[in-house]
C-alpha positions as CSV (number, residue, x, y, z in Angstrom):
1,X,59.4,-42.1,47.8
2,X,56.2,-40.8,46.5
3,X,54.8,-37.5,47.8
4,X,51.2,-38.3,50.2
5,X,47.9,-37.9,48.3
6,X,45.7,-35.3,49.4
7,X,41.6,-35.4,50.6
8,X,40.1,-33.3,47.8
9,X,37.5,-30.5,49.1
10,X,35.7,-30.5,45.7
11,X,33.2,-27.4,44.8
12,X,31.1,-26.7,41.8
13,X,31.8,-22.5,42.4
14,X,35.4,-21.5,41.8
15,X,34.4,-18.2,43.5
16,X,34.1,-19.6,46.2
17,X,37.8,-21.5,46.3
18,X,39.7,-18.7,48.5
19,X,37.1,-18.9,51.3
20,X,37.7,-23.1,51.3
21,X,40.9,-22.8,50.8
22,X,40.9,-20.3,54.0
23,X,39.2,-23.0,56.3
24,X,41.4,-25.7,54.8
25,X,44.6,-24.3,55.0
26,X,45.9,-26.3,58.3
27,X,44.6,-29.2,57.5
28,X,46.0,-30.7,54.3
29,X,42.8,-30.8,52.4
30,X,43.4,-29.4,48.7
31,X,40.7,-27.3,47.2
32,X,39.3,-27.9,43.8
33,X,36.7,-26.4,41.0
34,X,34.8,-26.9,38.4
35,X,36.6,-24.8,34.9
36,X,33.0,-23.9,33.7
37,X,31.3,-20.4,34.4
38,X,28.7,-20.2,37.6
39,X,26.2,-18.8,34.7
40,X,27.2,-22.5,32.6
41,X,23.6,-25.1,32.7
42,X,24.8,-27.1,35.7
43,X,24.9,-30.4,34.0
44,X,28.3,-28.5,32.3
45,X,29.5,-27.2,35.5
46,X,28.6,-31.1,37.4
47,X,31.1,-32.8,34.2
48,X,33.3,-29.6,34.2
49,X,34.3,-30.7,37.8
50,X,34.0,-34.5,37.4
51,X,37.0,-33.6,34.7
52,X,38.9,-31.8,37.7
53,X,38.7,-34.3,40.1
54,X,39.6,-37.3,38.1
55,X,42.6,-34.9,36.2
56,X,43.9,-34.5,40.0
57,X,43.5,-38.8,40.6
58,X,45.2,-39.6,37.7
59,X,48.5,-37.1,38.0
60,X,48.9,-38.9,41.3
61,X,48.2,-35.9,44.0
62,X,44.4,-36.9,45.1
63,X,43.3,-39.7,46.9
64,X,40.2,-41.1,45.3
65,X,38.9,-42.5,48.4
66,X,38.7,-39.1,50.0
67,X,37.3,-36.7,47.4
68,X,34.4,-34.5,48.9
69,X,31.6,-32.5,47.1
70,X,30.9,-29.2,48.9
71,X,28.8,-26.3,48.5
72,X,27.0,-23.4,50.3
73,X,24.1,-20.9,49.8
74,X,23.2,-20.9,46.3
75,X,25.4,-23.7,45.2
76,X,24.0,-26.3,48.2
77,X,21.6,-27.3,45.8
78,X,24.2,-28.3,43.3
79,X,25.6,-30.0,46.0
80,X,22.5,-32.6,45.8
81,X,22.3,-32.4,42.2
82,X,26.0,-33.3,41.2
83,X,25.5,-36.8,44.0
84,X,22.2,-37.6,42.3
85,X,23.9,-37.5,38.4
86,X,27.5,-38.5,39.5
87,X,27.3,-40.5,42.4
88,X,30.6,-42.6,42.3
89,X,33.4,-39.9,42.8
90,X,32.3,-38.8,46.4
91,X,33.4,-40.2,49.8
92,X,30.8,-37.7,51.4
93,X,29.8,-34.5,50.4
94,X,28.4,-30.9,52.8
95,X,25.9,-28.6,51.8
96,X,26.3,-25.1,53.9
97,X,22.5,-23.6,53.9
98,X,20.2,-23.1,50.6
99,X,18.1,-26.4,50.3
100,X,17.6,-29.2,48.3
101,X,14.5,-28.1,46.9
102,X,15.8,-26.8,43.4
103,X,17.6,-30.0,43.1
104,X,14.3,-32.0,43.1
105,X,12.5,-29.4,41.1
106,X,14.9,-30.5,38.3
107,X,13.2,-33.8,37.8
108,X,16.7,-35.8,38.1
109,X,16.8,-36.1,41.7
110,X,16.8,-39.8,42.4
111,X,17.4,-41.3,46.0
112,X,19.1,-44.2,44.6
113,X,22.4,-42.7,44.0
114,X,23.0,-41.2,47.6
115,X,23.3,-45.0,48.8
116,X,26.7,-44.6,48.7
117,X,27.3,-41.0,49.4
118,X,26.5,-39.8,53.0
119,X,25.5,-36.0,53.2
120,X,25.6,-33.3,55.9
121,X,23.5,-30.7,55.5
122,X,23.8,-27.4,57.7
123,X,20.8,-25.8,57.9
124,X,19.4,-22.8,59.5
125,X,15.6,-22.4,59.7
126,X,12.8,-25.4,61.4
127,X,12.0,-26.0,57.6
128,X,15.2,-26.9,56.8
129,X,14.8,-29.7,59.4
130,X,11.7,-30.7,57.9
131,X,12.8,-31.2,55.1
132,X,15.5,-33.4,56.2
133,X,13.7,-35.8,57.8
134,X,11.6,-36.1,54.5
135,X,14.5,-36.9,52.6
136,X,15.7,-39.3,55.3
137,X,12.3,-40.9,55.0
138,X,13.0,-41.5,51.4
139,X,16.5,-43.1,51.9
140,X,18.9,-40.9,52.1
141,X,22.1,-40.9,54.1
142,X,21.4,-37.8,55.2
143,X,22.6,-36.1,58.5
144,X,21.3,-31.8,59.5
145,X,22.7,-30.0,61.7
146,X,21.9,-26.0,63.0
147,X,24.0,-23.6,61.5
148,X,24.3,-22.0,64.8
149,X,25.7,-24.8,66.5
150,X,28.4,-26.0,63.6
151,X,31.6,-24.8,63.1
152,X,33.9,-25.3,59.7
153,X,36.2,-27.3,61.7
154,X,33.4,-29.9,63.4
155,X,32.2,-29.6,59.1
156,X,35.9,-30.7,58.4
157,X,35.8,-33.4,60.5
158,X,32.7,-35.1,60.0
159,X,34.2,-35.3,56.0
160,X,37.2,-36.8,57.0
161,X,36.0,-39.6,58.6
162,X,34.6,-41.0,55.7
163,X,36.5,-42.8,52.7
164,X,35.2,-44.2,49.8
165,X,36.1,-48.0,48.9
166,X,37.3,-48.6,45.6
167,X,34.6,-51.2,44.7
168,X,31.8,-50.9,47.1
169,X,30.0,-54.1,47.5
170,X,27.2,-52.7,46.8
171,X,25.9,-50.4,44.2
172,X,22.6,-48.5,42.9
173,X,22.2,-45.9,40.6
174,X,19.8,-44.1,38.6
175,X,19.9,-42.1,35.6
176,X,17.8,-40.8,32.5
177,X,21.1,-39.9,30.3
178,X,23.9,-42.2,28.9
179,X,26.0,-39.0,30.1
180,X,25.6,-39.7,33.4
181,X,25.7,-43.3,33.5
182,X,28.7,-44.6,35.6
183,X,27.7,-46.4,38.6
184,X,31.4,-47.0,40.4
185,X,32.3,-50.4,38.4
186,X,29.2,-50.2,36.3
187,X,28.9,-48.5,33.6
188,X,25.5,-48.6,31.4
189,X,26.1,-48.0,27.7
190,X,23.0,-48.9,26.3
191,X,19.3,-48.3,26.9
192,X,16.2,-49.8,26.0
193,X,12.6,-48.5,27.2
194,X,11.1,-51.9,26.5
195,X,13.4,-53.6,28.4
196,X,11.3,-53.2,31.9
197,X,11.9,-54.4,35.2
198,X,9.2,-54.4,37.5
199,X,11.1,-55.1,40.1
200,X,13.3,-52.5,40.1
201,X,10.8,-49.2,40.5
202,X,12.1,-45.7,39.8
203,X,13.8,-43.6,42.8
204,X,12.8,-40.6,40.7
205,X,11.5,-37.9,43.6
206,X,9.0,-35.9,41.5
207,X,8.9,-32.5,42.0
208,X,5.9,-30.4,43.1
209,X,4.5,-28.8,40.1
210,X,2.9,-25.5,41.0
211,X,1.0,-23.0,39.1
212,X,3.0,-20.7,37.2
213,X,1.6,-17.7,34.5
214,X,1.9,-17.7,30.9
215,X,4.0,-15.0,30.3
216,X,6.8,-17.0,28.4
217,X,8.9,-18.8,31.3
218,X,10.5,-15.8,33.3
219,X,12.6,-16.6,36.4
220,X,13.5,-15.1,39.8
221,X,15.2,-15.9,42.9
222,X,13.1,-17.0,45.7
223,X,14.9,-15.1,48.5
224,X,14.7,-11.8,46.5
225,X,13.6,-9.1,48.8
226,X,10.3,-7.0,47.4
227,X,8.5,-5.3,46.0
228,X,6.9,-7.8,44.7
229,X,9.0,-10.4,41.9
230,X,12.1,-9.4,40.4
231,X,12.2,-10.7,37.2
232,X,16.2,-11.8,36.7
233,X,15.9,-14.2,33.9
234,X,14.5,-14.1,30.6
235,X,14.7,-17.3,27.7
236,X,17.2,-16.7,24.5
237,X,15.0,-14.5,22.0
238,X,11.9,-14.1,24.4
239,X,9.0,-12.8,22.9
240,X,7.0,-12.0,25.5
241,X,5.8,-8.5,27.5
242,X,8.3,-8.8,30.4
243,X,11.5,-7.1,30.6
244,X,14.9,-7.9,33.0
245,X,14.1,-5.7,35.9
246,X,10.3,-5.9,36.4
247,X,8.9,-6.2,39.2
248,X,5.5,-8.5,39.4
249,X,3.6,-6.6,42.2
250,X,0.0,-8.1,41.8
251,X,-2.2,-10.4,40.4
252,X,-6.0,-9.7,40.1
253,X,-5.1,-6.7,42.7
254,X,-4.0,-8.9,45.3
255,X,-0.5,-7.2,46.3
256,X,2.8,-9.5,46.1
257,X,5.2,-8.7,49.1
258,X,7.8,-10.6,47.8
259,X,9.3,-13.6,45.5
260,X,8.6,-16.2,48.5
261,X,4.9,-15.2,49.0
262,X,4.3,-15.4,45.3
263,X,5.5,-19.2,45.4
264,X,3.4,-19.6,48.0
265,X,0.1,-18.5,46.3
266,X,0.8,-20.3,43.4
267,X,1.4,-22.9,45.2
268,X,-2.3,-23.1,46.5
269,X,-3.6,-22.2,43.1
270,X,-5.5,-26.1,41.8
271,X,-7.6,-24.5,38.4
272,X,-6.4,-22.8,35.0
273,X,-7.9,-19.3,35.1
274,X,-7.3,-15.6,33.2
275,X,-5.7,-13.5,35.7
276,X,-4.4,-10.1,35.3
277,X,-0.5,-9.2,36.5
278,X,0.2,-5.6,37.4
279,X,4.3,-4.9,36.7
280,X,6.2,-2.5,38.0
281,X,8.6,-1.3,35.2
282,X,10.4,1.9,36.5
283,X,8.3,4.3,37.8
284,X,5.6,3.1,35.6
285,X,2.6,0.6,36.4
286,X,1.4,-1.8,33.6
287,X,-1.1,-4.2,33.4
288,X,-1.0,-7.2,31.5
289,X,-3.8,-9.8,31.1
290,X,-2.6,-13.2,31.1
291,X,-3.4,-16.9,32.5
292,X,-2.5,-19.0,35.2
293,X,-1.2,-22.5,34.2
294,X,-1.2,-26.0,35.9
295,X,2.2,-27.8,34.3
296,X,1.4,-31.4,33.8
297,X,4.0,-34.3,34.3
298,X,5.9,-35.4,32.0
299,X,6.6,-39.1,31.4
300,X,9.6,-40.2,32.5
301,X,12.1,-43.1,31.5
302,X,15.0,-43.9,33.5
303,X,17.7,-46.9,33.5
304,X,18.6,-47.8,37.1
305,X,21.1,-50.4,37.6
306,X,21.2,-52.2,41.2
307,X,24.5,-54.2,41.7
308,X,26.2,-56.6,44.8
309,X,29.1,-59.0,45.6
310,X,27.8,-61.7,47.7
311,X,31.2,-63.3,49.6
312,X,30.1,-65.9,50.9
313,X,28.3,-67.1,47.3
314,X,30.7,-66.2,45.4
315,X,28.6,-64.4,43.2
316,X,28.6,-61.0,41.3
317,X,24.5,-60.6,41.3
318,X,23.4,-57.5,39.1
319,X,19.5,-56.3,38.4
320,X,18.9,-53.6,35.9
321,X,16.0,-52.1,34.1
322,X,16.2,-50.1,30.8
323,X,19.8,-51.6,30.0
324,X,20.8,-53.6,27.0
325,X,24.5,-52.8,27.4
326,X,26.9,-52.2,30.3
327,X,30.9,-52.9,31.4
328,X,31.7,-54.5,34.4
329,X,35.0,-54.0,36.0
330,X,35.6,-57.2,38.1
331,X,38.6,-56.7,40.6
332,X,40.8,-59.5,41.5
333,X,39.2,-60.0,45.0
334,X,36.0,-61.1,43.8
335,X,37.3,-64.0,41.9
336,X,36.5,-66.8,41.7
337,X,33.1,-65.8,41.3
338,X,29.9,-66.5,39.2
339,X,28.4,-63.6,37.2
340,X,24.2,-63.3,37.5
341,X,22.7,-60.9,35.4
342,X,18.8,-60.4,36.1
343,X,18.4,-64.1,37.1
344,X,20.5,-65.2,34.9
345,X,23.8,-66.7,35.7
346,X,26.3,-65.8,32.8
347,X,29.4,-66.9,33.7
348,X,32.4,-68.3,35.6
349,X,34.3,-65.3,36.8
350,X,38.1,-67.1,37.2
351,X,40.3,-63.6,36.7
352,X,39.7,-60.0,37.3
353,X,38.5,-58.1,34.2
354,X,35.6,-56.2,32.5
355,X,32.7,-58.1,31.2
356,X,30.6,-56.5,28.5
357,X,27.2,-57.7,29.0
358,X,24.6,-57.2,26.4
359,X,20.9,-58.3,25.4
360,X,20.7,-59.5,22.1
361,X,17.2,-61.5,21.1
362,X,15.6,-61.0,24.4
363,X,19.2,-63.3,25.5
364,X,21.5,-61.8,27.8
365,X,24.9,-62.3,27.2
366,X,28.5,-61.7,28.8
367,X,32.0,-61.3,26.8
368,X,34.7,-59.4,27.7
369,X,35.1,-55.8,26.9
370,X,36.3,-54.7,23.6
């Protein structure tokens, strides 16, 4: 007899493992984390723990239907991150607090690949909220509840009512690396930028681009308590006149209470001007003359791929823009079934198996995967 599989609570902090494991421990949920250091870029940490998860599926003790991404404070960001560039692993996922925001500042925030992945978000302040419904607006399976009002074990419940089908029906995801380019039983292997599709637009939610000074890319946490802006961060070899524990107090002798006023103002901020930053180094005021900067947008090119099993056509219809090149895993309930590829009916689909299709001369193509 082989022992049960276990729902996987799935977080990108292994710090944070002993206080899941805590809220977890009576209810047969197994706690799991990413191998990679918090400090790791989070594009390490997001395939660090896509490694843990599927190590756990394939040695037989997690169910893949009931993996769930979790996070809280800090790491409830990540939380939106990892569903946006690895959509296909989660039955639902819980952010505890923090906000989306840095997640969309990161320019890889797409609503497409949360079609699949419904998310509750527990929130504290009326912004929170607002922010929500402003994601909801945009697509997303998103649910908020108060902090005050939500317990761990109503948070435990709501994930354990969901389970993730092994071939959903239907599919859409977005993506602007082959690294992150699995789409449940798509995967895209090759991109093209010529190879448009106006009719499938990009998800892509931009991020707001505010002003910033030109003092060599510093950073700071936006819930730091003053005076004025911590600085916490500093580039590999930086060059510039800041140092790790400055404080930015003023600009042009206007005082700076605190990290989240200073996004504000420059937030507000619409022309390129000279300014002059007062630091607080120590005990010791300096002043540095510098300019405030307007970032500008950066073109972007993404491959979305948009994907669904009609039943009662018997048809495997996929649309895709970007993408010369992806595998399609067929399961054996879908067959007989005929294979349509941007308009384009490829095939008679008699057995379950992956399909390689391809563009070659403008011609799309479908064989079977090498």
């Amino acid at each position: 007899m082989q022992p049960p599989k276990y729902a996987i609570v799935a977080l990108l902090d292994s710090g944070d493992v002993p206080q899941w494991q805590s809220w977890t421990k009576d209810t047969g949920f197994q706690v799991i984390a990413a191998a990679a250091e918090q400090s790791a870029a989070i594009d390490t940490r997001v395939q660090a723990l896509e490694k843990a998860v599927l190590a756990a599926i394939q040695d037989g003790s997690a169910d893949s239907s009931r993996v769930y991404l979790a996070g809280r404070g800090e790491d409830a960001a990540a939380v939106f991150y990892t569903i946006s560039r690895m959509p296909d692993l989660w039955a639902a996922a819980v952010a505890i607090g923090g906000s989306p925001q840095p997640a969309i500042d990161s320019g890889r925030f797409y609503t497409a690949n949360f079609s699949n992945v419904p998310v509750l978000w527990v929130g504290a302040a009326q912004d929170d909220r607002t922010m929500a419904d402003r994601l909801r607006q945009l697509g997303l399976g998103l649910e908020f509840r108060p902090a005050d009002s939500t317990t761990t074990g109503t948070i435990l419940q709501w994930l354990a009512q969901h389970k993730r089908p092994e071939y959903p029906t239907a599919i859409d995801c977005e993506t602007n690396s082959p690294a992150f380019a699995r789409c449940y039983w798509i995967r895209m292997t090759k991109f093209d930028p010529t190879e448009r599709n106006d009719v499938l637009a990009s998800t892509l939610v931009r991020p707001v681009l505010s002003a910033a000074l030109d003092l060599g890319g510093f950073g700071f946490k936006k819930d730091e308590p003053g005076p004025g802006v911590l600085v916490s961060y500093l580039p590999p070899k930086y060059s510039g006149p800041l140092k790790m524990g400055d404080r930015l107090v003023a600009l042009d002798g206007r005082e700076i209470p605190d990290a989240s006023r200073y996004v504000e103002f420059m937030a507000r901020i619409t022309e390129e001007r000279e300014t002059v930053a007062m630091v607080l180094r120590g005990k010791e005021h300096i002043r540095i003359e510098t300019r405030i900067i307007l970032p500008k947008p950066a073109p972007v090119t993404t491959a979305r791929v948009q994907a669904k099993y009609m039943l009662e056509e018997k048809e495997i219809q996929i649309v895709s823009r970007t993408v010369t090149e992806m595998r399609v895993e067929i399961p054996p309930a879908w067959v007989p079934a005929v294979l349509n590829w941007n308009g384009v009916a490829l095939e008679q689909i008699d057995a379950a198996s992956c399909r390689l299709l391809t563009v070659e001369k403008e011609i799309e193509k479908a064989s079977r995967c090498p």
